[in-house]
C-alpha positions as CSV (number, residue, x, y, z in Angstrom):
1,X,-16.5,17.5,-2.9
2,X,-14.2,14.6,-3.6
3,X,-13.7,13.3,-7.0
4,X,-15.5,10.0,-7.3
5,X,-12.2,8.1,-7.6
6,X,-10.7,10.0,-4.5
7,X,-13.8,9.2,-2.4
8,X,-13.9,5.6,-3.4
9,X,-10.2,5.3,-2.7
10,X,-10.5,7.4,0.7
11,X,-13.4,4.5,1.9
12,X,-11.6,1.9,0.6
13,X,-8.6,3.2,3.4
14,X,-11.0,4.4,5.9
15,X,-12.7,0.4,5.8
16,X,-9.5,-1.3,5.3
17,X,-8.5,0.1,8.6
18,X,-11.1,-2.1,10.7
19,X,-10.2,-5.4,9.7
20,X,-6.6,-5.5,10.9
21,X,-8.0,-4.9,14.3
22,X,-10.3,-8.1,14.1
23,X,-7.5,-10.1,13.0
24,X,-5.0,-9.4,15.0
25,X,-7.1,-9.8,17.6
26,X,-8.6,-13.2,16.5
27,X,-4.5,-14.1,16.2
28,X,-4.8,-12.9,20.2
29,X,-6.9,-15.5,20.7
30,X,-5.8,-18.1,19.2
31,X,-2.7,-17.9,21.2
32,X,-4.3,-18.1,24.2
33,X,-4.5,-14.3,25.0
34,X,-7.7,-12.3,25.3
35,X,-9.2,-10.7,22.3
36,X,-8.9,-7.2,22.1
37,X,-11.5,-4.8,23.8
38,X,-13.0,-3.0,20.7
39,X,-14.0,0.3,22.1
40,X,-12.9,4.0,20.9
41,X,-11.2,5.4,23.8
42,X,-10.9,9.3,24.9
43,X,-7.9,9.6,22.2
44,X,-10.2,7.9,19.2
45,X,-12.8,10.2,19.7
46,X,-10.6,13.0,19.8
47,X,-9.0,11.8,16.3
48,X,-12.5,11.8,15.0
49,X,-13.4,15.4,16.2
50,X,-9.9,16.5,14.9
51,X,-10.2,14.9,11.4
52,X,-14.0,16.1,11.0
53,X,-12.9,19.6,11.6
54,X,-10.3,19.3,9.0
55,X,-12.5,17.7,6.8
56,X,-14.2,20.6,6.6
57,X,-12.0,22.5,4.9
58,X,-13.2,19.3,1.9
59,X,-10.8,16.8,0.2
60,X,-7.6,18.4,1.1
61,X,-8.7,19.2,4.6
62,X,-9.7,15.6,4.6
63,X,-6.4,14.3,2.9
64,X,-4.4,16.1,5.5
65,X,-6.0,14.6,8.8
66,X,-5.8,11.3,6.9
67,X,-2.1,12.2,6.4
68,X,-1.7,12.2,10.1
69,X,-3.6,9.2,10.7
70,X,-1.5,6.9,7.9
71,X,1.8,8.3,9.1
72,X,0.7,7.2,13.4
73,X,-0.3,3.6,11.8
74,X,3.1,3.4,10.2
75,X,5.1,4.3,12.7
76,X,3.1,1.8,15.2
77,X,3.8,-0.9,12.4
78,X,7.2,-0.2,11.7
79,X,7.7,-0.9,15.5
80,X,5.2,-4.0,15.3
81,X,6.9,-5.9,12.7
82,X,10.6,-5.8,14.8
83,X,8.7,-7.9,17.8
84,X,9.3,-11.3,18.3
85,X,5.6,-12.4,18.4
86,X,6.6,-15.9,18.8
87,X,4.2,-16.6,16.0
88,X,5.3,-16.9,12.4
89,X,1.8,-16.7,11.3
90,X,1.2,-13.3,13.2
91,X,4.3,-11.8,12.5
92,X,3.4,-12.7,9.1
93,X,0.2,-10.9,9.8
94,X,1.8,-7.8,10.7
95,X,3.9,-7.7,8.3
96,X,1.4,-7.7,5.5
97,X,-0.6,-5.1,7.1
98,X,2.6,-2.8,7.7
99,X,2.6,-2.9,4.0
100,X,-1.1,-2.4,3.4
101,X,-0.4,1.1,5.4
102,X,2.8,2.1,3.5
103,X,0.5,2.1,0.6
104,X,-2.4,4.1,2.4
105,X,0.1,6.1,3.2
106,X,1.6,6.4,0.1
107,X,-1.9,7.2,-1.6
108,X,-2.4,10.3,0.5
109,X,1.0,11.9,0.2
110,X,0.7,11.2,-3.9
111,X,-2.7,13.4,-3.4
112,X,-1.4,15.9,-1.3
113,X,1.5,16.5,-3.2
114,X,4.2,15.5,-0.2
115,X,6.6,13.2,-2.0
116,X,7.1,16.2,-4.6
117,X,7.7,18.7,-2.4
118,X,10.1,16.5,0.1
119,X,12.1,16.0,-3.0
120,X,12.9,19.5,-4.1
């Protein structure tokens, strides 16, 4: 089991992971565009299955599936931030998000020990 501050750390990312969604897509709307359809697709549900199975194997089993979710979100927001949105206020958006998952991603690899090891 997770140490308490792990766990509260791990829903605290896990949470924080919803509400980009919503306001991006509010941002969508705003603009004129439709709002995004807010379903979990064939490839969601086979995240889920993936990172439950690894979870299994408990908090480093979990930190690793969340390891390859984090690094998938920033590579989506590197390319995000270089678009031209045509909207300062949404580029701003996804900027400050990018950096929201640099730190989640950052989080987990200080856990798992990455940045140590990619350094010797």
């Amino acid at each position: 089991m997770a140490p308490e501050g792990v766990q509260a750390q791990v829903n605290e990312l896990r949470d924080g992971n919803e509400h980009p969604v919503s306001e991006i897509s509010a941002a969508l709307e705003r603009l004129g565009g439709q709002a995004l359809d807010l379903h979990v697709d064939a490839m969601g549900h086979i995240a889920d299955w993936v990172t439950a199975f690894r979870s299994m194997g408990g908090e480093q089993g979990a930190l690793h599936a969340m390891h390859t979710a984090e690094k998938y979100h920033n590579t989506r927001y590197d390319e995000a931030v270089t678009w031209d949105v045509g909207d300062i206020d949404l580029q701003a958006t996804l900027q400050r998000f990018y950096v929201e998952e640099m730190r989640h991603l950052e989080f987990v690899e200080t856990k798992l020990g990455v940045q140590a090891e990619a350094s010797k």
